[in-house]
Legacy VTK file of the C-alpha trace (Angstrom):
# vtk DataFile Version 3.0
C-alpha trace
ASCII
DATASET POLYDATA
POINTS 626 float
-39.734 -52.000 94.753
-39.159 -48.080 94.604
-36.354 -47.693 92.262
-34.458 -44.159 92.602
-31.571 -42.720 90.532
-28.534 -40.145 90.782
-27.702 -38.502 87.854
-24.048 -37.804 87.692
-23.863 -35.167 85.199
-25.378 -31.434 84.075
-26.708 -29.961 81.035
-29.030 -31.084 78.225
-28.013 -35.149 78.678
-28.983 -35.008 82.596
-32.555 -33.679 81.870
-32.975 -36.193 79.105
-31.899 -39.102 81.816
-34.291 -37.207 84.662
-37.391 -37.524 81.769
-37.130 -41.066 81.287
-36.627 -41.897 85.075
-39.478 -39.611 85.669
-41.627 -41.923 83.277
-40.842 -44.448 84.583
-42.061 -43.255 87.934
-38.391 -43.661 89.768
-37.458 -41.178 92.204
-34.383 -38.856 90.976
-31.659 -36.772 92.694
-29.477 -34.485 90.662
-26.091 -32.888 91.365
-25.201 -29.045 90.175
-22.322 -26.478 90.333
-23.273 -22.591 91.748
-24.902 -20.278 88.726
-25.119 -24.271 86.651
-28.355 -25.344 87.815
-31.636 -25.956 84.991
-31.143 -29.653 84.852
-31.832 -30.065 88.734
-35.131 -28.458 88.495
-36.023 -31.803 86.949
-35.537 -34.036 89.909
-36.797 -34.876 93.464
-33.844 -33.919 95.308
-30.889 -31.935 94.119
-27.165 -31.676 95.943
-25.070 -28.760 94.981
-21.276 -29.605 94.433
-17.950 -27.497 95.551
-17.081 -27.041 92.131
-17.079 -28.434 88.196
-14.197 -30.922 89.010
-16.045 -32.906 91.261
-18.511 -34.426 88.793
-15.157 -36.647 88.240
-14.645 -37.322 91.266
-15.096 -40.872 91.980
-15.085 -40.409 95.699
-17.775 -37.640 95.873
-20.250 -38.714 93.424
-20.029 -42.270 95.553
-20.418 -40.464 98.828
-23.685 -38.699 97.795
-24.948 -41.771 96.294
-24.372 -43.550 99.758
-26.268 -40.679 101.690
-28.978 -40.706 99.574
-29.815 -44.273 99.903
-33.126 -44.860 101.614
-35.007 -47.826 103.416
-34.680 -51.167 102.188
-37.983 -50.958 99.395
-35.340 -48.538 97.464
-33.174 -50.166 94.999
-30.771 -47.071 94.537
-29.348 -46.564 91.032
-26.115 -44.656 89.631
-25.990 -43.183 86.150
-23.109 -40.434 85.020
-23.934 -39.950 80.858
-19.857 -40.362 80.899
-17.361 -42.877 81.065
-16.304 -42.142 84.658
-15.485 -45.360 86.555
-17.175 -45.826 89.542
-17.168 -49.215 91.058
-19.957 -49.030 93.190
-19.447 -51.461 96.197
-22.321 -50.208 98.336
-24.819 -52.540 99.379
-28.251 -51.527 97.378
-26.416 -49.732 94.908
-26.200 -50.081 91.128
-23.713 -48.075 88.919
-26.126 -47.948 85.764
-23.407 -48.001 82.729
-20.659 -51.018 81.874
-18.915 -52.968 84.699
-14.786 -51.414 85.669
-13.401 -53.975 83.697
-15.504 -53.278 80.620
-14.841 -49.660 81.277
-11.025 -49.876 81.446
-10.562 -51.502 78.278
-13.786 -49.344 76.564
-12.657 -45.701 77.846
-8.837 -46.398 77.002
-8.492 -45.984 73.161
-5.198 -47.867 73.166
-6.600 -50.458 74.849
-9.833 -50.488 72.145
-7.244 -50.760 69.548
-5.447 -53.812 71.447
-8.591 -55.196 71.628
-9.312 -54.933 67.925
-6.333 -56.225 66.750
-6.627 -59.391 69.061
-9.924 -60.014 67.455
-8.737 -59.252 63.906
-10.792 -55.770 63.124
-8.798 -53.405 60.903
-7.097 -50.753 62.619
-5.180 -47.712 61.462
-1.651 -47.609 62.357
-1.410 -45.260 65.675
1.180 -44.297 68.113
0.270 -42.661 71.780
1.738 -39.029 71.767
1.939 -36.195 73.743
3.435 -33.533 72.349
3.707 -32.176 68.623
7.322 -33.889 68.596
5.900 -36.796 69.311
3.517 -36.248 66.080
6.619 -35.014 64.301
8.678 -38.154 64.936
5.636 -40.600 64.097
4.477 -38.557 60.856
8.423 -39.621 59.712
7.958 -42.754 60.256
4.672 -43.337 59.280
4.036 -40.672 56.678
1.802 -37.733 55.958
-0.723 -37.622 56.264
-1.979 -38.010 59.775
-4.884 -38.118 61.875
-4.279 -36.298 65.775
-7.086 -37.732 68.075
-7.166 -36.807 71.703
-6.755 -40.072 74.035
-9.142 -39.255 76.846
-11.701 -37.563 75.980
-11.855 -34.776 73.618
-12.957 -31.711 74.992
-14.510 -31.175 72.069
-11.715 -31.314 69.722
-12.328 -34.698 67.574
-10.355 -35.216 64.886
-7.474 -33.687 63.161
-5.945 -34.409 60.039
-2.257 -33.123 59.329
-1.075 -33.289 56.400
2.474 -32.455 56.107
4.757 -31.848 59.104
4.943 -27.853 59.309
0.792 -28.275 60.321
1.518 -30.104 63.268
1.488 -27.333 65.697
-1.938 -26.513 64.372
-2.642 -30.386 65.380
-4.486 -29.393 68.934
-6.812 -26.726 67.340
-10.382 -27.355 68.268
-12.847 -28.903 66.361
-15.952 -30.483 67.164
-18.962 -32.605 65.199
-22.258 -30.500 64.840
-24.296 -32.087 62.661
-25.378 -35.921 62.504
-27.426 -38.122 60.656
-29.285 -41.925 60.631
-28.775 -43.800 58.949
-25.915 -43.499 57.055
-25.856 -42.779 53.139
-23.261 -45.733 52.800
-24.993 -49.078 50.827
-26.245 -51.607 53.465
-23.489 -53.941 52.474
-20.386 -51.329 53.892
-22.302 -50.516 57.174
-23.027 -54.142 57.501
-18.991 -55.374 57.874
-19.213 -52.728 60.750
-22.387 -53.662 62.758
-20.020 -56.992 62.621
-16.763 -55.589 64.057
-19.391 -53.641 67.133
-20.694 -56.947 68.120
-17.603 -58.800 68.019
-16.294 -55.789 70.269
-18.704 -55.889 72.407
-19.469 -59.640 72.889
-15.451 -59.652 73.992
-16.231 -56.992 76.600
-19.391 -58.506 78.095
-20.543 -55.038 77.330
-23.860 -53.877 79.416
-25.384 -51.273 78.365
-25.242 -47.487 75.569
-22.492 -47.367 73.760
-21.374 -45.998 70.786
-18.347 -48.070 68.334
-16.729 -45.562 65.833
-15.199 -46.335 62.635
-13.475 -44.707 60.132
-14.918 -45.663 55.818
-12.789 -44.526 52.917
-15.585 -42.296 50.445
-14.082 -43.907 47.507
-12.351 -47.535 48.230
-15.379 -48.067 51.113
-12.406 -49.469 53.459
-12.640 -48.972 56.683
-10.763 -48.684 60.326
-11.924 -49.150 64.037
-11.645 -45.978 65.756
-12.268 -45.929 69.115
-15.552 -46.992 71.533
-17.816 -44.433 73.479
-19.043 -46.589 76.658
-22.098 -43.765 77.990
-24.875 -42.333 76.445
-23.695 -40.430 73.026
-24.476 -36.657 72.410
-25.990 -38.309 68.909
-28.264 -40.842 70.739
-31.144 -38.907 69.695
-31.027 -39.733 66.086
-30.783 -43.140 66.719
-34.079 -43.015 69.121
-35.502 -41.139 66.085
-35.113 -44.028 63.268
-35.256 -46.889 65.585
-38.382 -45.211 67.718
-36.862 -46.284 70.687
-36.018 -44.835 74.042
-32.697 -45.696 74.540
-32.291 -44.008 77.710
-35.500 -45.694 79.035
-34.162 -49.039 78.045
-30.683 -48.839 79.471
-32.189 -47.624 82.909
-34.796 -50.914 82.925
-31.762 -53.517 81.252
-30.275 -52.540 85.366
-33.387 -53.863 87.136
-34.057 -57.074 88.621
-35.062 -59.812 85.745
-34.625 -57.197 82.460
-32.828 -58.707 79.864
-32.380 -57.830 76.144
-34.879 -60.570 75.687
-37.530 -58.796 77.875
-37.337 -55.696 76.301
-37.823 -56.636 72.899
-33.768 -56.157 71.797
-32.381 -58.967 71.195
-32.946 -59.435 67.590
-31.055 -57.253 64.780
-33.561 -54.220 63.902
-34.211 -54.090 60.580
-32.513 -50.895 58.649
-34.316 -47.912 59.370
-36.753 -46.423 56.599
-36.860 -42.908 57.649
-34.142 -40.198 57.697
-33.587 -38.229 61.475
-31.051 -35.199 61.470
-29.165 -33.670 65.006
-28.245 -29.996 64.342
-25.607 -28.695 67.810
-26.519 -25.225 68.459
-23.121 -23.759 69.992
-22.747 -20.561 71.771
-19.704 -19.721 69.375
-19.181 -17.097 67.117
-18.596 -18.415 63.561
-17.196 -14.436 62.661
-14.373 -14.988 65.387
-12.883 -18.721 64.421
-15.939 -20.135 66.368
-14.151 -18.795 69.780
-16.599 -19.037 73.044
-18.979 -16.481 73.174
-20.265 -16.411 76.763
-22.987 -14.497 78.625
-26.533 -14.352 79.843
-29.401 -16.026 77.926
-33.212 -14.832 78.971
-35.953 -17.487 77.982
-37.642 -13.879 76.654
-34.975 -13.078 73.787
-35.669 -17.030 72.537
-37.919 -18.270 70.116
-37.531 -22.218 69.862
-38.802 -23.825 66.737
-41.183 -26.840 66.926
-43.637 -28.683 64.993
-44.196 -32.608 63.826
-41.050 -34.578 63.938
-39.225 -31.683 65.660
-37.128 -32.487 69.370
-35.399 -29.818 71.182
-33.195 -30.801 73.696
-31.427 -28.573 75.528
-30.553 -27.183 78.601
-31.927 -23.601 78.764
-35.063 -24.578 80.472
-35.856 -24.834 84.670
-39.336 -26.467 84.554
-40.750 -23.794 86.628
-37.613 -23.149 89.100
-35.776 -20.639 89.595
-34.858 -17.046 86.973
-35.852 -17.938 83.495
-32.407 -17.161 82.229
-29.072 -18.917 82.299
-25.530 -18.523 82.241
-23.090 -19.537 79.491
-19.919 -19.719 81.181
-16.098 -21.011 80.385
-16.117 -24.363 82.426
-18.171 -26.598 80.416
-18.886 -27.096 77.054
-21.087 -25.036 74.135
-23.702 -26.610 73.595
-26.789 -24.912 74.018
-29.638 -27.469 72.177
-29.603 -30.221 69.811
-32.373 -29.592 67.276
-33.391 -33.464 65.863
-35.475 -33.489 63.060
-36.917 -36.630 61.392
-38.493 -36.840 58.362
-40.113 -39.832 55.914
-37.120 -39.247 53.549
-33.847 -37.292 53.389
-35.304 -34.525 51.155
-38.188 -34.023 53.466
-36.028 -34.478 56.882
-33.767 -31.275 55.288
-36.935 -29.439 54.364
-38.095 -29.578 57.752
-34.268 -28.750 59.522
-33.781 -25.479 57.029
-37.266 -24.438 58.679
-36.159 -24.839 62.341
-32.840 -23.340 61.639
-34.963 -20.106 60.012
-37.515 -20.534 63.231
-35.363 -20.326 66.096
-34.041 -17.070 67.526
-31.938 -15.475 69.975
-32.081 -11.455 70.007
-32.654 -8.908 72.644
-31.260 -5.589 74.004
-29.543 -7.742 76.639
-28.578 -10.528 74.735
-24.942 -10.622 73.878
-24.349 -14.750 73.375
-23.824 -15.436 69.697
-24.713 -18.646 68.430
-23.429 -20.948 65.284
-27.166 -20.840 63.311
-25.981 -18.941 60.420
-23.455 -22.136 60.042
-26.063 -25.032 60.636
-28.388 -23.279 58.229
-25.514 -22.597 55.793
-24.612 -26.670 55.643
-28.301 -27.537 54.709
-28.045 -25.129 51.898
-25.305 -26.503 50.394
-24.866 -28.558 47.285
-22.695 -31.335 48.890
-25.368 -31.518 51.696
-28.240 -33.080 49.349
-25.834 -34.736 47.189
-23.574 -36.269 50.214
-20.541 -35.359 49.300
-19.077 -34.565 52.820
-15.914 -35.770 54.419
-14.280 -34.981 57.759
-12.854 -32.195 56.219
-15.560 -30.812 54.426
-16.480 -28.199 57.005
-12.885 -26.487 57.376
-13.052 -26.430 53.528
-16.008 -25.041 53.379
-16.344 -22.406 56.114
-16.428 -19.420 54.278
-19.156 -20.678 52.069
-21.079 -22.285 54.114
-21.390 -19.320 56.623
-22.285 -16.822 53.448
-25.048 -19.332 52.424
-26.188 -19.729 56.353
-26.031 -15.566 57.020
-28.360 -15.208 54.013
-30.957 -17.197 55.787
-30.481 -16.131 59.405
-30.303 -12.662 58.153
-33.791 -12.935 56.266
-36.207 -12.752 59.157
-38.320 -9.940 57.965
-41.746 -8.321 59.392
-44.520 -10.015 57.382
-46.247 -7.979 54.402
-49.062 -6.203 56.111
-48.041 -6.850 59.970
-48.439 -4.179 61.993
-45.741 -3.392 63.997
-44.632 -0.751 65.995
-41.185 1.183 65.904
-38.496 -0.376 68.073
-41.110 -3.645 69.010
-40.798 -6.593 66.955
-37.816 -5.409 65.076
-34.913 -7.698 66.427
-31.184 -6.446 67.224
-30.064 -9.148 65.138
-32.348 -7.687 62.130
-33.669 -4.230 60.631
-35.735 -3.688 58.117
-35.809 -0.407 55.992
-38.243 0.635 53.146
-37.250 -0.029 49.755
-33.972 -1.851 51.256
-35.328 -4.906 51.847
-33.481 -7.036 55.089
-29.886 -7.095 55.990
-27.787 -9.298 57.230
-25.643 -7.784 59.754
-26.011 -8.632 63.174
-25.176 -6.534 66.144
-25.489 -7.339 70.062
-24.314 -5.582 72.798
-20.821 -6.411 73.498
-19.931 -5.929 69.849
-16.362 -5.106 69.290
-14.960 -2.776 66.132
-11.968 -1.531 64.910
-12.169 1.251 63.563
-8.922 2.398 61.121
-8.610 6.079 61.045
-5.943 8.153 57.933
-6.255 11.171 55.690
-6.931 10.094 52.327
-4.580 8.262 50.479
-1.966 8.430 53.208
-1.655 4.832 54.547
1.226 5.536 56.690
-0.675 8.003 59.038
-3.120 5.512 59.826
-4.270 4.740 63.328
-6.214 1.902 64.641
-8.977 2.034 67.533
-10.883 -0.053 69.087
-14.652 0.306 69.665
-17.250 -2.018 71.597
-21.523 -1.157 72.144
-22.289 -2.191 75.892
-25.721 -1.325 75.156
-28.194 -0.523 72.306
-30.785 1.893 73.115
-32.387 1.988 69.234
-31.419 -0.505 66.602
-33.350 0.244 62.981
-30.058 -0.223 61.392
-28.851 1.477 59.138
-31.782 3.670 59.350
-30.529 4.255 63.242
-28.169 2.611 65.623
-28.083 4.249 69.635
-26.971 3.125 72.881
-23.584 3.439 74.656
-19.899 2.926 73.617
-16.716 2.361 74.903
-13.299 3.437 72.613
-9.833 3.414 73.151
-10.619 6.830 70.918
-11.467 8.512 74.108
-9.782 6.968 76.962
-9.858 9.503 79.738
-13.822 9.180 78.951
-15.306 5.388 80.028
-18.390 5.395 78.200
-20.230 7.846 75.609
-23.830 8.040 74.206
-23.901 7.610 70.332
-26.031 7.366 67.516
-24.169 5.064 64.911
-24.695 3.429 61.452
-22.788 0.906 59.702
-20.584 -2.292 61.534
-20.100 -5.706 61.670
-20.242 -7.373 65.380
-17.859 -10.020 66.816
-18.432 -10.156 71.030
-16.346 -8.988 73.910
-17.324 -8.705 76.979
-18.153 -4.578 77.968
-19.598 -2.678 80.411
-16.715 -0.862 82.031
-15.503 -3.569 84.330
-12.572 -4.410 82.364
-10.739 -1.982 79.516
-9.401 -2.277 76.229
-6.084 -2.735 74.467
-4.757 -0.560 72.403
-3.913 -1.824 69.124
-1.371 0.649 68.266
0.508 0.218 71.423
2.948 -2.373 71.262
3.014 -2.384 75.226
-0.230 -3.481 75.097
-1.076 -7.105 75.389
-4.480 -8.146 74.314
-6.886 -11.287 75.231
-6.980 -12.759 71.865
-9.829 -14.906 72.751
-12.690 -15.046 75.531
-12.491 -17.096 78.277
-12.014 -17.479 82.551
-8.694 -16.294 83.715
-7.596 -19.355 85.692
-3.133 -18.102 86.433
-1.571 -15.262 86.269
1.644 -14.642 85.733
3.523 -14.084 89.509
4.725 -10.467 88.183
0.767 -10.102 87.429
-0.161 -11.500 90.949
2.718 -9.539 92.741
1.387 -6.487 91.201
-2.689 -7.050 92.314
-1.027 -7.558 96.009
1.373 -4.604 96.338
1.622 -2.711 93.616
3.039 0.395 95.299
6.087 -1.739 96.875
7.239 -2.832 93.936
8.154 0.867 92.351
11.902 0.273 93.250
12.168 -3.379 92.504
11.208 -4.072 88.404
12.988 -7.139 88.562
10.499 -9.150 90.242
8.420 -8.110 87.585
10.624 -8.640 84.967
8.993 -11.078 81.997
10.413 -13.009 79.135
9.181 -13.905 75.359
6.914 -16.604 75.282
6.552 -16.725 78.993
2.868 -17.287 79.736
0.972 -14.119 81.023
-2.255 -15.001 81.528
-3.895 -18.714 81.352
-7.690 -19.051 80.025
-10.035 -21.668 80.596
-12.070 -22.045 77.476
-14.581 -24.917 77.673
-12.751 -27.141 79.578
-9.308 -26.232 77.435
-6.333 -24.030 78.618
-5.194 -20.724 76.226
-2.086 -19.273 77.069
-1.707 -15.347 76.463
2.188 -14.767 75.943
4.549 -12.390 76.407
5.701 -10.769 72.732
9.225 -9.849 74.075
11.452 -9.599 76.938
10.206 -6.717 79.511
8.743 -6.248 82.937
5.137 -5.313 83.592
4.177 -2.003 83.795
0.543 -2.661 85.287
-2.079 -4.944 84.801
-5.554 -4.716 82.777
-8.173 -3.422 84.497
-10.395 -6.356 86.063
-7.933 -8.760 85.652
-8.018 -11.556 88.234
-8.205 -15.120 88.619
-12.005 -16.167 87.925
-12.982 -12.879 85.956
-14.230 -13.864 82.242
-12.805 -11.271 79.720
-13.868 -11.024 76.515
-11.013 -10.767 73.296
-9.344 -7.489 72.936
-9.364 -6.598 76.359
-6.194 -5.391 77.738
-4.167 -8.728 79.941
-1.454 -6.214 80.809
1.138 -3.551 79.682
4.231 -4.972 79.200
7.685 -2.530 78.424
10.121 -3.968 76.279
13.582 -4.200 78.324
15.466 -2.208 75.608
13.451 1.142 75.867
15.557 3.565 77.264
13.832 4.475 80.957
14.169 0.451 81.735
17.975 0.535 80.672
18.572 3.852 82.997
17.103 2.035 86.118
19.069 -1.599 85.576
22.203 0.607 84.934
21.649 2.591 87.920
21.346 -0.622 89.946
24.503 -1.700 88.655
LINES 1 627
626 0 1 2 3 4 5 6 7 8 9 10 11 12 13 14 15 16 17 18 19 20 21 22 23 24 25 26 27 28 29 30 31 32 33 34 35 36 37 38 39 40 41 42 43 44 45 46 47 48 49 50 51 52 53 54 55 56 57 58 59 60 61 62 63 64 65 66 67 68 69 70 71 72 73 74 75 76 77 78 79 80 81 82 83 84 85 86 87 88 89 90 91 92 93 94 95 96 97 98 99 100 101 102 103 104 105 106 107 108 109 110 111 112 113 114 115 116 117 118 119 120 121 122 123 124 125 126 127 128 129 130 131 132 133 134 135 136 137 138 139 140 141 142 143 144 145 146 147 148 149 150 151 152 153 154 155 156 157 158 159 160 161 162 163 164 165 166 167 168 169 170 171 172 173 174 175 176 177 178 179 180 181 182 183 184 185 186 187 188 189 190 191 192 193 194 195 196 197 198 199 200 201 202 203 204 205 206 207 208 209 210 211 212 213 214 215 216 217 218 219 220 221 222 223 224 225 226 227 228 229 230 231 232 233 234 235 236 237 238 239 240 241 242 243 244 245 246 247 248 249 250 251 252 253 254 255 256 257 258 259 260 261 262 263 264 265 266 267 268 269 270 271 272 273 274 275 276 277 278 279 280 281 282 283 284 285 286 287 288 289 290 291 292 293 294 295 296 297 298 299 300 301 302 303 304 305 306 307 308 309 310 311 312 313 314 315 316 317 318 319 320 321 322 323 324 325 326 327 328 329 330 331 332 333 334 335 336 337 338 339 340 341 342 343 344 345 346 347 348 349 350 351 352 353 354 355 356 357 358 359 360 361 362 363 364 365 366 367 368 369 370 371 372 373 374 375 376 377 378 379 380 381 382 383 384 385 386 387 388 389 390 391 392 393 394 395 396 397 398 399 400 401 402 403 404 405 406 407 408 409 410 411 412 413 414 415 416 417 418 419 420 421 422 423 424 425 426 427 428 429 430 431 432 433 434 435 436 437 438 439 440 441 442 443 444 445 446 447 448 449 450 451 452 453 454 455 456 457 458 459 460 461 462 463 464 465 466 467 468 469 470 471 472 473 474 475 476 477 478 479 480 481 482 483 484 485 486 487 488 489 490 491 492 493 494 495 496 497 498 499 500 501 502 503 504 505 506 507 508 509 510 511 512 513 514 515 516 517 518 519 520 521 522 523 524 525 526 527 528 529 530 531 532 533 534 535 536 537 538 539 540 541 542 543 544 545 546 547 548 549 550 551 552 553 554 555 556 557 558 559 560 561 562 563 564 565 566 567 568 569 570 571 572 573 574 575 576 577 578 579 580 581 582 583 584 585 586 587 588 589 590 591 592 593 594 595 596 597 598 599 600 601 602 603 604 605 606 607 608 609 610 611 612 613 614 615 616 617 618 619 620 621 622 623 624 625
């Protein structure tokens, strides 16, 4: 029998499915999104979707499935690396992943939490909300403080803890786990109660196949909560594989085939706790300088250097297997994730030995590289103190941040040209690092797409100062701060789009440039800036009105009239909507150059002009309609 599988999903997690089915000598098919397409170079066939939503669509991942089925001597199999429910009814047809009963209860967390109760596993007290008030009116009654968890998936948010009720609004800030480790540095008798509350879980469910049970342990009492259950293949499967030395992936794919049991595959007896120590560093494409927003772009396999060596993995996405442009696009729909670095070692010392090297071996740096990344952080964490000694909470990181990213720059930053290399000017030098004699490295890193502000006064005269803002959309040179060159765009110089320079001195933080779009001015009030980057996904109807006739709307303001709060512009930013606001009540004047649904814009660049209703020219033309 010819066994054949339909991946359901994109990214790093669809090529690590495709590998093992590929092993296994099954036949694959793989389903991508236009400009979102490395992981299908991995399969046998590949069917391109309308667009991102449908990889949840039950109906059109179930259609494909039932026009790729073959002949009878295929035995057609269904896997998504997500919790989406598809209850395959198709004749020859497996969905690989837990039955629709399993999978209602599994994916719902209130259900979970009904679940654990009935079967006497400790739970936290919770409350479904959906709105801060909501949080507000259960942190009275429960108390402060309080933990904000999103109910269907996360987007990438996790958890938040709020600790008195004026935080609340802060509640649906993003955060997201990027490092994990295996085993855990609790004593075998706390992780042990746990393993207990999974099976009983699970046995309840009749639960077939990955899944991950998450619980909550007290650092000092050791008590502990059920949090929720993960029924797919986790991001963090990898360490797991990695202590265990076994293919998950492989073994969930076979447990779906005629006669495979736990039995036959050699699982059906409690491992024994692992011996060595396995680590699973996220690289993100955010920028740690900029409240870790998005930093999107263009990634050419010639500006990276991946580390490797023994007991290294990289698993990632940036790779085609021979098809199509080495290079790829980070873009606003999905997640960041770029490549999970796993590192294994015989013991926890050696296992952070060997993840500080990978951190300090992998690089991403070239004159048309403008995606920054989150190494500095991952290196800073396995520098720290707390990191050895395992003193690390949930919280840990958002405590830490500013230390942890002045330890990580340090390392990042010291990339150097060996003693005695030869090397020639301009060659192996890296935009991210510059080396000057008798200075020794630095740390600052600059990309095209940089953005500066640059504060301009006479000396000691702090009320006649002016702000600009200033952003590289290319380097020619960089042997900074022996020499900086390329081109720049400044709200210095307006009536001008673009000037040559020669520059030393700056700090980056990216934008998107180029000319396509322009800047906001931060001295002019009018001026309403993209505080963050991301795809412009609404507009405003003033905003729209104005891209469809803007000339026959000189005589009637009112339909572009605008009040405080109201949202402008709406940003997609991984999967997450940003609203840009309105600071007052106006009309629009014009919009940002560029601006239009689909566009990505990078922070600081100019949404719109928006005129505050009290200046005098818009009370002359409402009086004069009057």
């Amino acid at each position: 029998m010819v066994h054949k599988v339909l991946i359901a999903n994109r990214g790093e997690i669809a090529i690590r499915i495709l590998r093992s089915a590929r092993e296994l000598g099954w036949l694959t098919v793989a389903v991508y999104t236009h400009g979102d397409a490395s992981h299908a170079g991995y399969a046998d066939e590949a069917v391109k979707l309308e667009n991102v939503g449908e990889y949840m669509d039950v109906g059109t991942i179930a259609g494909i499935a039932s026009r790729c089925v073959r002949p009878s001597n295929v035995e057609y199999k269904l896997t998504t690396g997500t919790e989406l429910n598809v209850p395959m009814s198709i004749q020859a047809i497996t969905f690989v992943g837990p039955s629709p009963d399993t999978l209602r209860i599994a994916s719902d967390k209130m259900l979970s939490r009904e679940l654990a109760t009935a079967l006497k596993v400790s739970i936290a007290p919770g409350h479904r909300v959906s709105s801060s008030q909501d949080v507000l009116g259960f942190g009275q009654q429960a108390g402060y403080p309080v933990m904000v968890k999103a109910l269907d998936g996360g987007g990438g948010r996790g958890i938040r803890v709020v600790s008195k009720a004026e935080d609340v609004e802060e509640a649906y800030k993003r955060f997201q786990k990027i490092v994990e480790t295996a085993p855990s540095r609790l004593p075998r008798s706390s992780v042990q109660p746990l393993i207990n509350a999974s099976l009983s879980l699970a046995g309840e469910l009749r639960y077939k196949g990955l899944g991950t049970f998450e619980f909550l342990v007290n650092s000092q009492t050791r008590e502990w909560v059920f949090l929720e259950i993960n029924p797919r293949v986790q991001v963090e499967h990898t360490i797991t594989e990695e202590v265990v030395d076994i293919d998950l992936v492989r073994a969930q794919l076979l447990l779906f085939t005629s006669n495979t049991s736990l039995r036959t595959l050699s699982l059906d007896k409690p491992l024994p706790p692992p011996s060595i120590f396995a680590v699973q560093l996220r690289l993100t494409a955010e920028d740690p300088l900029k409240n870790f927003q998005l930093s999107p772009g263009i990634i050419k396999a010639a500006d990276l250097t991946w580390p490797a060596g023994r007991g290294v993995r990289i698993d990632t996405w940036l790779s085609s297997n021979g098809h199509g442009p080495a290079e790829w696009t980070v873009g606003t729909d999905f997640d960041s994730l770029l490549a999970k670095f796993v590192v294994r070692g015989g013991g926890f010392e050696e296992m952070t030995q060997k993840a500080r090297r990978v951190v300090r071996e992998f690089d991403l740096s070239g004159a048309g590289t403008r995606v920054q990344t989150n190494a500095a952080v991952l290196a800073g964490i396995l520098e720290h103190h707390d990191w050895l000694t395992g003193d690390i909470d949930t919280l840990w990181l958002e405590r830490n941040v500013s230390t942890i990213l002045e330890l990580g720059m340090k390392v990042v930053g010291s990339r150097v040209v060996p003693s005695g290399l030869d090397v020639q000017p301009g060659g192996a030098t890296s935009s991210t690092t510059a080396v000057t004699a008798g200075a020794g490295p630095t740390t600052t890193m600059l990309q095209p797409g940089s953005l500066f502000t640059l504060t301009l006064s006479p000396p000691d005269q702090k009320d006649l100062e002016t702000k600009h803002s200033l952003t590289l959309s290319s380097i020619g040179r960089n042997t900074f701060p022996e020499m900086l060159s390329g081109v720049l765009q400044t709200t210095l110089s307006p009536g001008t789009p673009q000037w040559a320079f020669k520059l030393e001195q700056s700090t980056s933080a990216a934008v998107g440039g180029g000319g396509e779009f322009e800047l906001a001015d931060p001295n002019d009030a009018r001026h309403v800036a993209v505080p963050l980057t991301g795809k412009v996904v609404e507009l405003h109807p003033a905003l729209a009105l104005l891209q469809k006739a803007p000339s026959t709307l000189k005589d009637n303001r009112e339909r572009l009239r605008v009040r405080k709060g109201e949202a402008l512009v709406v940003l997609s930013v991984m999967k997450m909507e940003n609203s840009v606001v309105s600071p007052f009540d106006g009309f629009v004047e014009r919009a940002g150059k560029g601006l239009k649904v689909g566009a990505v814009v990078g922070e600081g660049t100019l949404a719109c002009v928006v005129v505050d209703e009290n200046e005098p020219e818009y009370r002359q033309v409402v009086s004069s309609r009057l």
